[in-house]
N, C-alpha and C positions, 0 to 999 in steps of 0.2 A: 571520547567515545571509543569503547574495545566492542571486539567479540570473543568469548567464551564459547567454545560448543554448537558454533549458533544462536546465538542467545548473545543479545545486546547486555551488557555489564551495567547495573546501576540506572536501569528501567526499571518501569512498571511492566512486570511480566502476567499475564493471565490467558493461561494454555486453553488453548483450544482443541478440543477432539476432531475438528474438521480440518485434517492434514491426514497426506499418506507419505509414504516414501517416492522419490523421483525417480524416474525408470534409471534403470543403471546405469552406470558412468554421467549421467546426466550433470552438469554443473550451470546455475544460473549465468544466462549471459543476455539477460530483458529486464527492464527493470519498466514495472506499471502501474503510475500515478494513476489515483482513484479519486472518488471523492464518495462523503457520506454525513450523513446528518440522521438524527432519528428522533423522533418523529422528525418527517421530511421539512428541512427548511429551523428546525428548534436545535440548538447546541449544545453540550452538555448532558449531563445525566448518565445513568448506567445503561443504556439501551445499547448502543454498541456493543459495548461489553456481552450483554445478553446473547444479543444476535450470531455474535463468533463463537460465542459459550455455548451454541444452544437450548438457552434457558431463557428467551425473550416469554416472557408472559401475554399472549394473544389477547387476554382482555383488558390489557395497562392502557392501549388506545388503539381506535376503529381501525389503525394501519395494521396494527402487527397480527390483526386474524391471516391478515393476507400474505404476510413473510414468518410468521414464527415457525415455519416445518421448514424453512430451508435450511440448509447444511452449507455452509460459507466461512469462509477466513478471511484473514488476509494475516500476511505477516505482521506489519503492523502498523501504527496508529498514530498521525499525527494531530492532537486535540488542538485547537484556537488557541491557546499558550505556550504552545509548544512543547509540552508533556506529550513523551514518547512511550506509546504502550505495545506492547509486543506480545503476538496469540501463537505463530507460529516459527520454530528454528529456520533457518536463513537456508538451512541445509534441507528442506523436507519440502515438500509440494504443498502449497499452501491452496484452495480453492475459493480464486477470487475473481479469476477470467472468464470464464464459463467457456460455453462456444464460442474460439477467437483464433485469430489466423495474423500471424507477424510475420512479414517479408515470406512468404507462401508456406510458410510452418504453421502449422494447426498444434492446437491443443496448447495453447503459450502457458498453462501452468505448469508443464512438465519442466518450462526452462527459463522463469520469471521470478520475481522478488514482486510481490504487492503491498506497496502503499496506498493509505487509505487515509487523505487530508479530511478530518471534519469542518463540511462547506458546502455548498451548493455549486452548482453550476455557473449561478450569477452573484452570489454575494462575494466580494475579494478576498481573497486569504491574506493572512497577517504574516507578520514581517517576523515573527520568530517562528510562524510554518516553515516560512520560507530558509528561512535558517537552520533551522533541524534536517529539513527535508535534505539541504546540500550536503552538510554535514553526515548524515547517513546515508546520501549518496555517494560522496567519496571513499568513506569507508568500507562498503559496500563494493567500489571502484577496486578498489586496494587487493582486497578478497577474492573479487572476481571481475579479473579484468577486461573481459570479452562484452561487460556491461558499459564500455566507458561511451561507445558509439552506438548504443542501443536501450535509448529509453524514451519512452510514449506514453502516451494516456490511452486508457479504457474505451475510449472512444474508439481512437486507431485501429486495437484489434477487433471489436466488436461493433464495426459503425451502425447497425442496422438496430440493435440491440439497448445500447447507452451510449451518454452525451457526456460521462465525466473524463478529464475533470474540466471540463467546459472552458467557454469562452472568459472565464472570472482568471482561469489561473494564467500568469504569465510565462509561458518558455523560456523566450527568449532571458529574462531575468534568473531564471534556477537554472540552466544552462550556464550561463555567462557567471553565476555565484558558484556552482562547480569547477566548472576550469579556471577561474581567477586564482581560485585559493589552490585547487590542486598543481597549477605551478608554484606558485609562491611553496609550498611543501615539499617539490622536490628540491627547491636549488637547496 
């Protein structure tokens, strides 16, 4: 896995209009698991896609009346196979946190990476999520290193608000598959 520009090398890339620039000198140092599914709970399909794109069609099914005007990113997208799709540069402010507050910092998109596992809350994610996820987290590590002792879920900064990526994904495990491998790569 490389980075180009921002820009994961050898993804599926599909840019998103819903990103700004990060306040100045601003460099990501949060990195924040998500989770999503669309329609809620079904896997697959172009609706993600849509929804970052905003081009989700409100009358495809009775949810999306209710989400299709929102303006949302996320950097990017880890599918149930582990197909890594990428809406916004690494370097840009993606808008995936909303109102959220990290270790008494507000506003966490100004200084976050969002990942976005498709999953629910309580279905388990798979074992090449899980893989990806590390894998683009160390890299990610590598780039910006102020993320290695700072990454949460959606939940964390937003408790009142969202449950992702819930009590399905395991910490402990993508934690321990990051730093396993990211020593083993330094010696």
């Amino acid at each position: 896995m490389q980075l180009l520009d921002g820009w994961l090398v050898d993804v599926k890339h599909v840019p998103s209009p819903h990103f700004d620039c990060r306040p100045e000198d601003e460099s990501p140092s949060l990195l924040v698991v998500h989770n999503i599914s669309l329609p809620p709970g079904e896997f697959g399909g172009p609706w993600i896609d849509a929804l970052f794109t905003g081009t989700l069609d409100p009358d495809a099914h009775p949810y999306f009346a209710d989400i299709s005007h929102l303006r949302v990113s996320a950097h990017c997208l880890i599918r149930r196979d582990g197909e890594i799709v990428q809406y916004v540069p690494f370097d840009k402010r993606a808008w995936h946190a909303g109102v959220s507050v990290y270790q008494g910092r507000e506003r966490c998109n100004d200084f976050s990476i969002g990942i976005e596992l498709e999953g629910t809350d309580t279905v388990p994610y798979t074992d090449e999520q899980y893989q990806q996820l590390a894998a683009l987290t160390r890299l990610l590590i590598a780039s910006y290193p102020a993320m290695v002792d700072n990454m949460t879920g959606h939940c964390d900064i937003a408790p009142v608000r969202k449950t992702d990526p819930g009590p399905s994904f395991d910490w402990p495990r993508f934690r321990q598959s990051v730093e396993i491998k990211a020593n083993k790569e330094m010696r």
